[in-house]
SENU-173710 format. One record per residue: z, y, x of N, C-alpha, C in turn; residue in one letter. Coordinates in pm, whole numbers, plus 50000, padded with zeros to 5 digits. Example, Ala and Ser with C-alpha at 12.3 -4.5 7.8 and 13.67 -1.06 7.14 Angstrom:
507804943151319507804955051230507804967051320a;507084977551285507144989451367507875000351290s;
//
This chain:
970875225380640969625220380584969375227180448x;967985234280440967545236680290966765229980246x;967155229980076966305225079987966165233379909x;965525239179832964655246279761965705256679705x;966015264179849966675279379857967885272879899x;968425261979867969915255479848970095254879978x;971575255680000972375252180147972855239880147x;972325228980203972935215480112973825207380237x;974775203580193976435202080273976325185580280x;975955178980211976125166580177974755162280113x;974245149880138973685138280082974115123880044x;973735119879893973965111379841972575105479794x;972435090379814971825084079745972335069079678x;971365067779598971685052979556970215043879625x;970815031279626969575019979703968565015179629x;968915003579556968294997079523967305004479423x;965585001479437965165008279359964635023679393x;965495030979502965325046379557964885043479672x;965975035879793965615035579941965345020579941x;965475015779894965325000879891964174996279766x;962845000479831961944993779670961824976879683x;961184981479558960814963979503960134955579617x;960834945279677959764939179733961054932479867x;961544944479883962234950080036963494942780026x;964634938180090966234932880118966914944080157x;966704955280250967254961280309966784973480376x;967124986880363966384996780420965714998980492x;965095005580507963755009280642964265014680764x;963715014680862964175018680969964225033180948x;963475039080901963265051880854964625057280839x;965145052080745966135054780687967495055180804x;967475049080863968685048980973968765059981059x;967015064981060966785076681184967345089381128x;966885092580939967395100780893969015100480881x;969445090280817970825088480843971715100180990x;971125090881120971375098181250970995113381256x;969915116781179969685134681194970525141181094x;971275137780984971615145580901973145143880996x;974085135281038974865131781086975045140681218x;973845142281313973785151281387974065165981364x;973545171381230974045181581195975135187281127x;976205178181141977035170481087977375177280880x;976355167880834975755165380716976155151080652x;977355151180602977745136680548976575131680482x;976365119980454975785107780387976895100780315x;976165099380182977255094180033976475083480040x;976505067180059975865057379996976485053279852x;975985059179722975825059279629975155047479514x;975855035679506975095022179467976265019779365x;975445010679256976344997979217976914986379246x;976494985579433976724972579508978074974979545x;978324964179595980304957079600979974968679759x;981414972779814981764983279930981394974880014x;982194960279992981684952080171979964950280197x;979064946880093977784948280020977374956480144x;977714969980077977144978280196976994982880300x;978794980680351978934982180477978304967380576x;977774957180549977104948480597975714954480604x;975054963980486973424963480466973594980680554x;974454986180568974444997180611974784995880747x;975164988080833976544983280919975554992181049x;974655000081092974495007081203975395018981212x;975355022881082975635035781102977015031780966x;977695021780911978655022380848979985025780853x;980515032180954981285034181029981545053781007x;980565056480986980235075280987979705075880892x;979805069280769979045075780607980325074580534x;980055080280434981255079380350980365067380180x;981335063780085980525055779981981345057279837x;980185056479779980365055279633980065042379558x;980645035379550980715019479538980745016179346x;980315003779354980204996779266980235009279139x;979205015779128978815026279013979445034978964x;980485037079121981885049179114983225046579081x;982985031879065984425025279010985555029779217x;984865027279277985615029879400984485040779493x;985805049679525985365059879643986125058079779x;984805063679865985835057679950985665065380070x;986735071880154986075079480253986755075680373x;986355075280506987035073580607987215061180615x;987055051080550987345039380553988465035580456x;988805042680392989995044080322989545051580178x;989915039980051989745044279886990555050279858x;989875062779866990735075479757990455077879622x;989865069479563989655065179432989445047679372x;990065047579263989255034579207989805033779090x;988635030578953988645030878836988655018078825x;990205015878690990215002378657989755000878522x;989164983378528989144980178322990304975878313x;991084980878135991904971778125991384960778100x;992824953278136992434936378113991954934577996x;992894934577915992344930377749991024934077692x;990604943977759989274951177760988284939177811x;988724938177955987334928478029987854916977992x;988824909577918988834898577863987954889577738x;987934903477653987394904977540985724902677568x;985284916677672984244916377741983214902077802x;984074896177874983714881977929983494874077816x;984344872977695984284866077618983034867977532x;982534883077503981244883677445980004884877529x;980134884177632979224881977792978824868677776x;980034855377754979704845277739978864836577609x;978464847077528978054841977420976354844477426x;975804844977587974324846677600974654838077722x;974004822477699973944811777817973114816277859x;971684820777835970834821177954970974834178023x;972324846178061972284850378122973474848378182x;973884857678320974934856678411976004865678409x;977114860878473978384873178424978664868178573x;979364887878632979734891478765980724902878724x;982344895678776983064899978755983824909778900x;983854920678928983724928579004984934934779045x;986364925979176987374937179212987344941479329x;987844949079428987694959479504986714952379660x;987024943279698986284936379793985394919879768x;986054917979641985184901979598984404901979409x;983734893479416982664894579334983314874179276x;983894879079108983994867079074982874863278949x;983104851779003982124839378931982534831878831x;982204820378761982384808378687981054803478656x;980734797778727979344791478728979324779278816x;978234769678727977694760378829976494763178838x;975874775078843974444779578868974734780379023x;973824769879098973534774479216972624782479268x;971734788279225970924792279231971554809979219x;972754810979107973234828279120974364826979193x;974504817079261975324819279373974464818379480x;973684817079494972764815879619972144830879617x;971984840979482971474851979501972314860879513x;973744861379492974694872379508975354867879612x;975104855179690975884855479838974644856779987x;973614851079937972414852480048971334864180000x;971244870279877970194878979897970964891479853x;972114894979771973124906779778973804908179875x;974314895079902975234893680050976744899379997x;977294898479881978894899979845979354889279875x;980794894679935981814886979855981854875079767x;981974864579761982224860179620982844845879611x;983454847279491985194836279464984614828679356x;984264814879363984014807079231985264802579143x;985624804979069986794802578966986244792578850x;987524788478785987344779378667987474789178553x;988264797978574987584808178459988604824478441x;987964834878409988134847878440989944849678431x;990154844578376991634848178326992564843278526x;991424842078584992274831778757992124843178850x;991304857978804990994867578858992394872878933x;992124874679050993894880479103993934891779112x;993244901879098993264918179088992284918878978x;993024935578976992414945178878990914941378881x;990034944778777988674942878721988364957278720x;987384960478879986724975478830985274974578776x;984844963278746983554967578698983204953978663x;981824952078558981464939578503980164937478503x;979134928978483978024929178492977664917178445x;976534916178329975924908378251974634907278341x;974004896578390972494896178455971294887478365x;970524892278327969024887078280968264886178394x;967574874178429966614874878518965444878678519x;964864884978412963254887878373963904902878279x;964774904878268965234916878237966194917378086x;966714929278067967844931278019967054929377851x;967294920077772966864921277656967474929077542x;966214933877443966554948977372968054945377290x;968034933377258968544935477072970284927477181x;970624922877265971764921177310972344933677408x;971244943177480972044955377507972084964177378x;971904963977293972134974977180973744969977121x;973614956477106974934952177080976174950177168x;976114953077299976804957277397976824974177380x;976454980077376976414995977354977184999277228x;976554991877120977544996976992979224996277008x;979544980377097980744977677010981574989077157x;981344987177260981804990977357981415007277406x;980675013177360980195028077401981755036277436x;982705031677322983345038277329984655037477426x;984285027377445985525021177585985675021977689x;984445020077724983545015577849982275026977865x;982055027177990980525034078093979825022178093x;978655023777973977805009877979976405016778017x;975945006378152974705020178203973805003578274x;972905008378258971004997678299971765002878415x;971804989378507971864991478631970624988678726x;969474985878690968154980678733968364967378706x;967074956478752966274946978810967264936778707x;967614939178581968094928078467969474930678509x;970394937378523972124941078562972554950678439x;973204948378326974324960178271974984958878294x;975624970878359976644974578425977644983378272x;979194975978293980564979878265981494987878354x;981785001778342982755005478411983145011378341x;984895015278380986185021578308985445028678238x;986485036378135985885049978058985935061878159x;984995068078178984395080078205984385080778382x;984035067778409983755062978522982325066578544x;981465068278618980185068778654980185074778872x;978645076178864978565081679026978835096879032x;978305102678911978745119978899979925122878883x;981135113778827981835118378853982805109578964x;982425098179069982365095779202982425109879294x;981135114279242980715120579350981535136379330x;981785141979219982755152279199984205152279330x;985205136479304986035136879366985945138479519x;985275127679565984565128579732984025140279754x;983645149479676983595164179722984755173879717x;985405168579611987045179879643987105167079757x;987345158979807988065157979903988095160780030x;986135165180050985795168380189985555182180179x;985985186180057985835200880041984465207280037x;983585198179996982585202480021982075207879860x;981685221579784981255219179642979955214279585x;980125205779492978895195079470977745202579443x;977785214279400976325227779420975885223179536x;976125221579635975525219579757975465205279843x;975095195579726974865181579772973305181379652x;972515171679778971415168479742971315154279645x;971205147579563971245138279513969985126379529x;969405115579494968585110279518968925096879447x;968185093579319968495081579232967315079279154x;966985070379095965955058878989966385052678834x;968405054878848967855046578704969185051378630x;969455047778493970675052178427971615050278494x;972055046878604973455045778639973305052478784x;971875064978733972135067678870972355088378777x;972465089478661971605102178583973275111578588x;974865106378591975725117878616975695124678762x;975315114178837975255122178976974405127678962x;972935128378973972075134778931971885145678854x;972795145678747973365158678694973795164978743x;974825163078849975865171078883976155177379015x;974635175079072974585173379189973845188279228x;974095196979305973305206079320971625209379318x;971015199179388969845192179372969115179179377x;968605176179295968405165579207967215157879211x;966875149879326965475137379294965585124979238x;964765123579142964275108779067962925103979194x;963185093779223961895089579284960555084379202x;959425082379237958485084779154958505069679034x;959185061179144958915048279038959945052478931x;961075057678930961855060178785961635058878708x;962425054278598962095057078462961815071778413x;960845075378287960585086378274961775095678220x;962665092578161964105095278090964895101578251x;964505092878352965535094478481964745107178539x;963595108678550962925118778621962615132678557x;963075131678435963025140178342964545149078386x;965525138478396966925142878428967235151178564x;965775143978636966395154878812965565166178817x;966305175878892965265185378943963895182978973x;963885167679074962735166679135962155153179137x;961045153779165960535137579187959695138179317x;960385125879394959915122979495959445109979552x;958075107879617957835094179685958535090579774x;959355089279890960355088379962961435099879986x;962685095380004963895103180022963835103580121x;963225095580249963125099180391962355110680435x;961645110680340960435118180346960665135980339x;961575131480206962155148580195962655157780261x;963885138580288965135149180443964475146380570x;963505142280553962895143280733961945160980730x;961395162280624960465178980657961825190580640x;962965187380542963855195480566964735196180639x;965005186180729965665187680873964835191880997x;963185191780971962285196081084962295212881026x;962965218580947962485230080932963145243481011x;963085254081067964535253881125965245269381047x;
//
Protein backbone atom coordinates (compact mmCIF):
# COMPACT_ATOMS: atom_id res chain seq x y z
CA UNK A 1 0.00 0.00 0.00
CA UNK A 2 1.11 3.68 -0.87
CA UNK A 3 0.88 6.75 0.75
CA UNK A 4 2.29 9.67 -0.58
CA UNK A 5 5.32 7.86 -2.46
CA UNK A 6 5.70 5.76 0.95
CA UNK A 7 5.67 1.87 1.05
CA UNK A 8 3.67 1.56 4.19
CA UNK A 9 4.18 -1.97 6.17
CA UNK A 10 2.01 -1.24 9.06
CA UNK A 11 -0.96 0.84 10.36
CA UNK A 12 -1.58 2.37 13.59
CA UNK A 13 -4.30 4.28 14.97
CA UNK A 14 -5.68 5.65 18.06
CA UNK A 15 -9.80 5.62 18.75
CA UNK A 16 -11.34 7.68 20.62
CA UNK A 17 -11.76 10.98 19.00
CA UNK A 18 -9.94 9.58 15.37
CA UNK A 19 -12.14 6.34 14.53
CA UNK A 20 -14.44 6.69 17.17
CA UNK A 21 -16.00 10.49 17.03
CA UNK A 22 -17.98 12.31 19.43
CA UNK A 23 -21.27 11.02 19.66
CA UNK A 24 -20.35 7.19 18.69
CA UNK A 25 -19.47 3.94 21.58
CA UNK A 26 -17.75 1.99 19.11
CA UNK A 27 -16.35 1.90 15.56
CA UNK A 28 -18.03 1.90 12.31
CA UNK A 29 -18.56 -0.85 10.32
CA UNK A 30 -16.36 0.82 7.97
CA UNK A 31 -13.73 0.34 9.95
CA UNK A 32 -13.81 -3.51 10.33
CA UNK A 33 -13.99 -3.79 6.38
CA UNK A 34 -10.74 -1.76 6.25
CA UNK A 35 -9.31 -3.59 9.10
CA UNK A 36 -10.07 -7.04 6.78
CA UNK A 37 -8.37 -5.32 3.52
CA UNK A 38 -5.22 -4.18 5.02
CA UNK A 39 -5.00 -7.74 6.81
CA UNK A 40 -5.62 -9.28 3.45
CA UNK A 41 -2.60 -7.77 2.24
CA UNK A 42 -1.09 -8.86 5.04
CA UNK A 43 -0.61 -5.21 6.48
CA UNK A 44 -0.64 -5.33 10.36
CA UNK A 45 -3.07 -3.03 12.25
CA UNK A 46 -1.59 -1.29 15.61
CA UNK A 47 -4.76 -0.36 17.80
CA UNK A 48 -3.08 2.52 19.32
CA UNK A 49 -5.33 4.01 22.42
CA UNK A 50 -5.14 5.02 25.99
CA UNK A 51 -7.88 2.36 26.70
CA UNK A 52 -7.17 -0.70 29.20
CA UNK A 53 -5.94 -4.01 26.48
CA UNK A 54 -9.13 -6.03 27.62
CA UNK A 55 -11.08 -2.44 26.65
CA UNK A 56 -10.19 -3.21 23.32
CA UNK A 57 -10.06 -6.50 22.63
CA UNK A 58 -13.95 -6.49 23.63
CA UNK A 59 -14.58 -3.07 21.30
CA UNK A 60 -12.31 -4.63 18.67
CA UNK A 61 -13.31 -8.43 19.32
CA UNK A 62 -14.15 -9.20 15.24
CA UNK A 63 -11.09 -8.95 14.17
CA UNK A 64 -9.10 -8.95 17.83
CA UNK A 65 -7.50 -11.93 17.44
CA UNK A 66 -5.17 -10.69 14.09
CA UNK A 67 -4.23 -6.99 15.21
CA UNK A 68 -1.56 -6.35 17.23
CA UNK A 69 -2.01 -3.18 20.30
CA UNK A 70 -0.64 -0.37 21.86
CA UNK A 71 -2.45 -0.08 25.10
CA UNK A 72 -3.12 2.21 27.77
CA UNK A 73 -0.88 5.24 26.07
CA UNK A 74 2.08 2.68 25.46
CA UNK A 75 2.43 1.74 28.96
CA UNK A 76 1.79 -2.01 27.41
CA UNK A 77 2.63 -3.55 23.97
CA UNK A 78 1.44 -6.25 22.95
CA UNK A 79 1.76 -8.62 20.07
CA UNK A 80 0.42 -12.00 19.35
CA UNK A 81 -1.47 -11.99 22.27
CA UNK A 82 1.42 -11.83 24.30
CA UNK A 83 3.16 -8.28 26.18
CA UNK A 84 6.41 -7.71 24.97
CA UNK A 85 6.46 -4.56 26.69
CA UNK A 86 5.12 -2.76 29.77
CA UNK A 87 6.09 0.48 31.45
CA UNK A 88 5.87 0.72 35.15
CA UNK A 89 5.17 3.85 37.80
CA UNK A 90 7.10 3.59 40.69
CA UNK A 91 5.07 3.14 43.61
CA UNK A 92 6.18 5.99 45.68
CA UNK A 93 5.69 7.95 42.57
CA UNK A 94 1.85 6.93 42.03
CA UNK A 95 1.43 7.10 45.74
CA UNK A 96 2.39 10.55 46.04
CA UNK A 97 0.41 11.03 42.71
CA UNK A 98 -3.04 9.68 44.11
CA UNK A 99 -2.44 11.65 46.99
CA UNK A 100 -2.34 15.01 44.98
CA UNK A 101 -5.15 13.57 42.50
CA UNK A 102 -7.11 13.44 45.68
CA UNK A 103 -6.96 16.94 46.57
CA UNK A 104 -9.65 17.90 43.54
CA UNK A 105 -13.16 16.24 44.91
CA UNK A 106 -14.98 17.18 42.04
CA UNK A 107 -12.86 15.15 39.84
CA UNK A 108 -12.08 11.28 39.37
CA UNK A 109 -8.95 9.12 39.82
CA UNK A 110 -8.37 5.74 37.58
CA UNK A 111 -5.75 3.79 38.66
CA UNK A 112 -4.49 1.62 35.74
CA UNK A 113 -2.62 -2.23 35.97
CA UNK A 114 -2.16 -4.56 33.14
CA UNK A 115 -5.81 -6.07 32.80
CA UNK A 116 -7.96 -4.08 35.68
CA UNK A 117 -8.84 -0.50 36.19
CA UNK A 118 -8.79 0.52 40.07
CA UNK A 119 -11.16 2.63 41.83
CA UNK A 120 -12.06 4.17 45.36
CA UNK A 121 -15.20 5.65 44.90
CA UNK A 122 -18.72 5.70 45.89
CA UNK A 123 -19.55 7.55 42.68
CA UNK A 124 -21.93 5.39 41.00
CA UNK A 125 -22.36 7.01 38.33
CA UNK A 126 -18.06 6.66 37.34
CA UNK A 127 -18.50 3.33 37.88
CA UNK A 128 -21.31 2.99 35.72
CA UNK A 129 -19.14 4.95 32.97
CA UNK A 130 -15.87 3.00 33.04
CA UNK A 131 -17.71 -0.41 33.36
CA UNK A 132 -20.89 0.11 30.89
CA UNK A 133 -19.79 2.84 28.53
CA UNK A 134 -15.64 2.10 28.49
CA UNK A 135 -16.43 -1.42 29.25
CA UNK A 136 -12.92 -2.07 31.56
CA UNK A 137 -12.10 -4.05 33.92
CA UNK A 138 -12.65 -2.66 37.18
CA UNK A 139 -11.82 -3.45 41.13
CA UNK A 140 -13.51 -1.08 43.76
CA UNK A 141 -11.01 -0.80 46.70
CA UNK A 142 -10.96 1.04 50.05
CA UNK A 143 -7.98 2.68 49.01
CA UNK A 144 -4.88 2.74 46.46
CA UNK A 145 -2.28 1.43 48.70
CA UNK A 146 -4.85 -2.42 48.24
CA UNK A 147 -3.63 -2.18 44.51
CA UNK A 148 -2.08 -5.82 43.88
CA UNK A 149 0.17 -5.07 40.87
CA UNK A 150 2.38 -2.74 39.43
CA UNK A 151 0.65 0.80 38.46
CA UNK A 152 1.22 1.39 34.58
CA UNK A 153 -0.65 4.35 34.19
CA UNK A 154 -2.96 6.99 36.11
CA UNK A 155 -5.68 9.17 35.21
CA UNK A 156 -7.31 12.23 36.80
CA UNK A 157 -11.07 12.71 35.04
CA UNK A 158 -13.01 16.18 34.79
CA UNK A 159 -16.30 15.77 33.39
CA UNK A 160 -16.82 19.09 31.43
CA UNK A 161 -13.09 19.08 30.92
CA UNK A 162 -9.61 19.23 32.16
CA UNK A 163 -9.32 22.61 34.09
CA UNK A 164 -6.42 25.18 33.20
CA UNK A 165 -4.86 26.18 36.57
CA UNK A 166 -4.91 22.23 38.12
CA UNK A 167 -3.27 20.73 34.84
CA UNK A 168 -0.49 23.34 34.96
CA UNK A 169 0.08 22.22 38.49
CA UNK A 170 0.18 18.63 37.59
CA UNK A 171 2.75 19.44 34.74
CA UNK A 172 5.04 21.55 36.91
CA UNK A 173 5.58 19.29 39.83
CA UNK A 174 5.63 16.01 37.79
CA UNK A 175 6.98 16.91 34.06
CA UNK A 176 9.87 15.57 35.21
CA UNK A 177 8.92 12.10 36.37
CA UNK A 178 6.22 11.26 34.58
CA UNK A 179 4.62 11.37 30.59
CA UNK A 180 1.84 13.81 31.54
CA UNK A 181 -0.28 14.06 28.20
CA UNK A 182 -4.43 15.50 27.57
CA UNK A 183 -5.76 12.34 26.93
CA UNK A 184 -9.15 13.80 25.40
CA UNK A 185 -12.89 14.17 26.59
CA UNK A 186 -11.60 15.57 30.46
CA UNK A 187 -8.71 12.40 31.08
CA UNK A 188 -4.86 13.40 32.10
CA UNK A 189 -3.15 10.85 31.50
CA UNK A 190 0.24 9.67 33.80
CA UNK A 191 2.67 7.32 32.34
CA UNK A 192 6.24 6.07 33.34
CA UNK A 193 9.06 8.38 32.25
CA UNK A 194 9.57 8.36 28.62
CA UNK A 195 6.68 6.19 28.10
CA UNK A 196 4.36 7.44 25.29
CA UNK A 197 2.66 5.64 21.82
CA UNK A 198 5.90 6.76 19.69
CA UNK A 199 7.85 5.17 21.55
CA UNK A 200 5.14 1.98 21.87
CA UNK A 201 5.19 2.02 18.54
CA UNK A 202 9.20 2.12 17.93
CA UNK A 203 9.42 -1.34 19.92
CA UNK A 204 6.40 -3.31 18.11
CA UNK A 205 8.27 -2.40 15.06
CA UNK A 206 11.74 -3.86 15.99
CA UNK A 207 9.76 -6.65 16.91
CA UNK A 208 7.87 -7.39 13.70
CA UNK A 209 10.73 -6.05 12.01
CA UNK A 210 8.97 -3.85 10.36
CA UNK A 211 10.93 0.03 10.22
CA UNK A 212 8.62 2.69 11.61
CA UNK A 213 9.50 4.90 8.16
CA UNK A 214 7.03 2.73 6.81
CA UNK A 215 3.99 2.78 9.20
CA UNK A 216 1.17 5.09 8.58
CA UNK A 217 0.01 6.79 11.77
CA UNK A 218 -3.50 8.25 12.48
CA UNK A 219 -4.27 10.34 15.86
CA UNK A 220 -6.28 13.68 17.38
CA UNK A 221 -4.75 14.62 20.54
CA UNK A 222 -1.49 15.05 22.81
CA UNK A 223 -1.17 11.62 23.69
CA UNK A 224 -1.47 10.78 20.36
CA UNK A 225 1.78 13.57 18.89
CA UNK A 226 5.16 10.83 19.63
CA UNK A 227 3.63 8.35 17.43
CA UNK A 228 2.77 10.77 15.12
CA UNK A 229 6.17 11.96 15.10
CA UNK A 230 7.70 9.00 14.57
CA UNK A 231 5.77 7.44 12.35
CA UNK A 232 6.65 7.43 8.71
CA UNK A 233 3.42 9.10 7.76
CA UNK A 234 1.47 11.12 9.76
CA UNK A 235 -2.57 12.10 9.97
CA UNK A 236 -4.25 14.43 12.52
CA UNK A 237 -7.90 14.12 11.74
CA UNK A 238 -9.72 17.23 10.99
CA UNK A 239 -11.43 17.64 14.42
CA UNK A 240 -7.77 17.84 16.18
CA UNK A 241 -6.46 20.18 18.02
CA UNK A 242 -4.58 22.77 15.97
CA UNK A 243 -1.08 22.05 17.93
CA UNK A 244 -1.95 18.12 16.90
CA UNK A 245 -2.47 18.81 13.17
CA UNK A 246 0.22 21.05 12.93
CA UNK A 247 2.37 17.96 14.28
CA UNK A 248 1.23 15.38 11.37
CA UNK A 249 2.05 15.26 7.96
CA UNK A 250 -1.55 15.24 7.19
CA UNK A 251 -5.07 16.03 7.99
CA UNK A 252 -7.74 13.93 7.34
CA UNK A 253 -11.75 13.58 7.54
CA UNK A 254 -11.81 9.81 7.94
CA UNK A 255 -8.95 7.22 8.35
CA UNK A 256 -11.26 4.80 6.55
CA UNK A 257 -11.40 6.96 4.02
CA UNK A 258 -7.67 7.25 3.34
CA UNK A 259 -6.90 3.45 3.64
CA UNK A 260 -9.89 2.57 1.62
CA UNK A 261 -8.61 4.91 -1.85
CA UNK A 262 -5.07 3.59 -0.96
CA UNK A 263 -5.82 0.03 -0.90
CA UNK A 264 -8.19 0.55 -4.17
CA UNK A 265 -5.12 1.82 -5.87
CA UNK A 266 -3.11 -0.81 -7.49
Amino acid sequence: MILHGQNILAVASDFDGTIIKEGMSAPPSVFFEVVEKLLAQNIPFIAASGRQYANLRRMLHPVADRIQYIAENGCLVIYGGKVIHKSVIPADTAMELASDMQLYPDARILVSGENTSYIVTDDTAYVDLLRNFYHNNVMILKNYQEIPEDIIKMSIYWEKGIPERPERIFHDKYDRRLQVTDGGNGWLDFNGPGTGKGEALEILCRHMGIPVSQVAAFGDNENDLTMLKKAGVSYAVASARPHVQKEAGYVCDSVEQVLMDALSRP
